[in-house]
N, C-alpha and C positions, 0 to 999 in steps of 0.2 A: 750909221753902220749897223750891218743886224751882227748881233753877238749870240743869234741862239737862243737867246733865252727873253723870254716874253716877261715885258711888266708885269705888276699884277692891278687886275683890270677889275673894280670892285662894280658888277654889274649883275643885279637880281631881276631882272625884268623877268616875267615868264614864272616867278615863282612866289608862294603865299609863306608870312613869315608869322609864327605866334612869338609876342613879349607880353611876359609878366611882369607888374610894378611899373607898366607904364605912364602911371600921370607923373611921373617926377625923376627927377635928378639922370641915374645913367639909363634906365628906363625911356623914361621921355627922349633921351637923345640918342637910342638906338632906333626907336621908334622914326625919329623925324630923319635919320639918316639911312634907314631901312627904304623909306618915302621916298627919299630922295633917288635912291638909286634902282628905283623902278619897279620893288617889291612891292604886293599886297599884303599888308599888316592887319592883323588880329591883335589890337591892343586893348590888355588886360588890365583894369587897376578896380579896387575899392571905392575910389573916392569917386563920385560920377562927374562933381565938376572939373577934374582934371581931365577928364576924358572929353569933356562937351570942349575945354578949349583946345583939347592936344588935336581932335578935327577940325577943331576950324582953320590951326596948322596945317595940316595934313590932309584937306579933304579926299574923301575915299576911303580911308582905316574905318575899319570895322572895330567898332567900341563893344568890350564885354565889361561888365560892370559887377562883379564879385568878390567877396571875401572867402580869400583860395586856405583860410584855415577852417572852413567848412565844407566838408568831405561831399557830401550831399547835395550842399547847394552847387558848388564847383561840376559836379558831376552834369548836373539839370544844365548849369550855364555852356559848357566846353563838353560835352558827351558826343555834340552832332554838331561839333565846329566845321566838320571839311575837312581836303585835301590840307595838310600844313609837310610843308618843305623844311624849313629854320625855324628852328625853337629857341629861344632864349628865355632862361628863368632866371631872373631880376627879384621876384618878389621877397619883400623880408622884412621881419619886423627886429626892432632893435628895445627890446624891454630889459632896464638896467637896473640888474641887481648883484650884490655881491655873493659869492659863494655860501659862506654860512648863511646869507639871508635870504637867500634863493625856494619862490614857493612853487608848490604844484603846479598851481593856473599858470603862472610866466612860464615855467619850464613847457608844460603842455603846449602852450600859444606857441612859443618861439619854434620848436620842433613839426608844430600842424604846418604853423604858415614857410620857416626856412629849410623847412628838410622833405617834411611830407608830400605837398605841394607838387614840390619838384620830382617826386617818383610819381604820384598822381598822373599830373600833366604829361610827365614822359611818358606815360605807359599809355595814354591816349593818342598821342601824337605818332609813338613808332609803332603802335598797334595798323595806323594809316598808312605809314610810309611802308611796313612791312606788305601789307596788304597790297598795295601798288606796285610795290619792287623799284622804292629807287632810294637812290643816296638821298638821306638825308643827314643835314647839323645841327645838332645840339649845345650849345654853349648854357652851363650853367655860371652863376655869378656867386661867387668863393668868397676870401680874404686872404689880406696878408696874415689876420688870424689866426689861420689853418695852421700856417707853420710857425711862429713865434706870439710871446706874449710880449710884455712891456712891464720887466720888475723892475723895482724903483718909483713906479710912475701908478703906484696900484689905485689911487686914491682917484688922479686925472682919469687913467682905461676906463674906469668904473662911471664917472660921473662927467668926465669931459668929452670924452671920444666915444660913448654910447656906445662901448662892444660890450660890457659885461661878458661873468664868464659864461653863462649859456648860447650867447652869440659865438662865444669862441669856438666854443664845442658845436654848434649848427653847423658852422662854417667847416671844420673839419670835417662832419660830417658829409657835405658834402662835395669835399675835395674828395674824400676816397668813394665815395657813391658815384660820381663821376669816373673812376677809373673799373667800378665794376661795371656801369652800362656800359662801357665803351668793349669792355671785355664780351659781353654776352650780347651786345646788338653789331659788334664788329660783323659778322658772317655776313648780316644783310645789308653792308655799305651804308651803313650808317656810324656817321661820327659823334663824340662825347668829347667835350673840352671843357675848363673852365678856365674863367679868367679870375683871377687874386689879386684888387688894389689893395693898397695901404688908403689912409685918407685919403679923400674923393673929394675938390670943391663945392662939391651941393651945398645948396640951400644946409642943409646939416653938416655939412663936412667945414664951412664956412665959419659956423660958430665955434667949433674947434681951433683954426686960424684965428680965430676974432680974440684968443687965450694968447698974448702975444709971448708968457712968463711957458705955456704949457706946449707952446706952438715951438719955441725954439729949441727946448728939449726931446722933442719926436726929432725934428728936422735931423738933429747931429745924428742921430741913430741911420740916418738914409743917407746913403753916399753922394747924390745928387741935391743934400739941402733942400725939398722939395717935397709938397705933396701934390698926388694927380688931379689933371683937370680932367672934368667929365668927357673929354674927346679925345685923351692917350686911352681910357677904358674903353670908348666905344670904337675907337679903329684896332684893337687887338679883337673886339667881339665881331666886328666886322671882316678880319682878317680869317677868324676858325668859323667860320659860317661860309665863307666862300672859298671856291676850288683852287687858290692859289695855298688850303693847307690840307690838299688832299690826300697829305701820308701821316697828317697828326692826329691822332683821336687818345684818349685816356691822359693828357698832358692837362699843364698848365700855367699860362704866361701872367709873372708873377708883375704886376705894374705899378711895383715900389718904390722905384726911384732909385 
């Protein structure tokens, strides 16, 4: 029976996607599910051997190979990438330190690669789409962070769940960075989203689970007893990237459980 209202039909063919932080965890499987659905991929990461395997995955993706807390080099790599349609910023580093022991270098590093990066890269990518005149998305890659901490638990945040508090504060950072580009790239139909998990199964998010005494005290905090698997993050990232969220931009879907 038609009821008017159309599925949503997750279909990139026809369009070039940049992610950053693509050799691993939600990176990787935006990446491979980008592939999948008929995008050409620009994937981003440091590490080069993840990129030699995430093509052999994927062949076709165009592998860039940079450390995106280097302003300069970043520039040389991605300055004359091309036409990019979808942008996802995934990149992030997770350097854990406590507040009073919190140094220069970590603060610096965490802020170049989690915060800077991502205006970097944006300001590359919509400078293109502006240039062209078309809609483009934006998804950047948040935390449940942004909006809560974990008191009682300061000792695990810090040493078991790899947020530290300057992760805390990147991530805020860019929950509200994400609702000023959406504000001042909104004119040219281009959209700004992020996405906000809590833990994330990866490879890291795993070792966290693997705390079975630290694992069951997160969980009762989440009304679902449950932390995310890397494919509830990547079908909400897939969801604000295509036209089935054509009136959402400055938002963000919180994938906590």
């Amino acid at each position: 029976e038609d009821t008017g209202v159309s599925s949503m039909k997750l279909d990139f063919s026809g369009l070039r996607a940049l992610v950053t932080g693509a050799g691993k965890g939600i990176g990787r499987g935006t990446v491979k599910a980008l592939h999948a659905s008929g995008a050409k991929v620009v994937a981003v990461s440091r590490t080069n051997a993840d990129l030699v395997s995430l093509a052999k995955e994927c062949p076709g993706i165009e592998p860039v190979c940079v450390d995106l807390g280097d302003w300069e080099a970043t520039e040389k790599a991605l300055g004359g990438i091309g036409p990019v349609d979808l942008l996802v910023n995934n990149a992030a580093v997770a350097l854990v330190q406590p507040f009073i022991g919190s140094t220069k270098e970590a603060f610096d590093r965490s802020f170049n690669v989690n915060v800077r990066s991502v205006l970097q890269v944006s300001q590359m990518v919509a400078k293109g789409m502006i240039k062209r005149r078309v809609a483009g998305s934006i998804v950047n890659i948040s935390s449940i962070l942004a909006y809560v901490t974990f008191p009682g638990l300061t000792t695990y945040s810090e040493c078991t769940l790899h947020c530290g508090r300057t992760r805390s504060s990147t991530k805020g950072a860019i929950t509200m960075l994400t609702k000023a580009m959406a504000m001042e790239l909104g004119p040219y139909k281009i959209r700004v989203n992020s996405v906000n998990p809590t833990v994330v199964l990866t490879d890291m998010g795993k070792k966290v689970s693997a705390d079975t005494e630290f694992a069951k005290k997160l969980k009762a905090r989440h009304p679902l007893r449950k932390f995310a698997e890397v494919e509830d993050v990547v079908n909400s990232i897939l969801f604000l990237l295509s036209d089935s969220s054509a009136s959402t931009s400055g938002s963000s879907i919180l994938v906590d459980a």
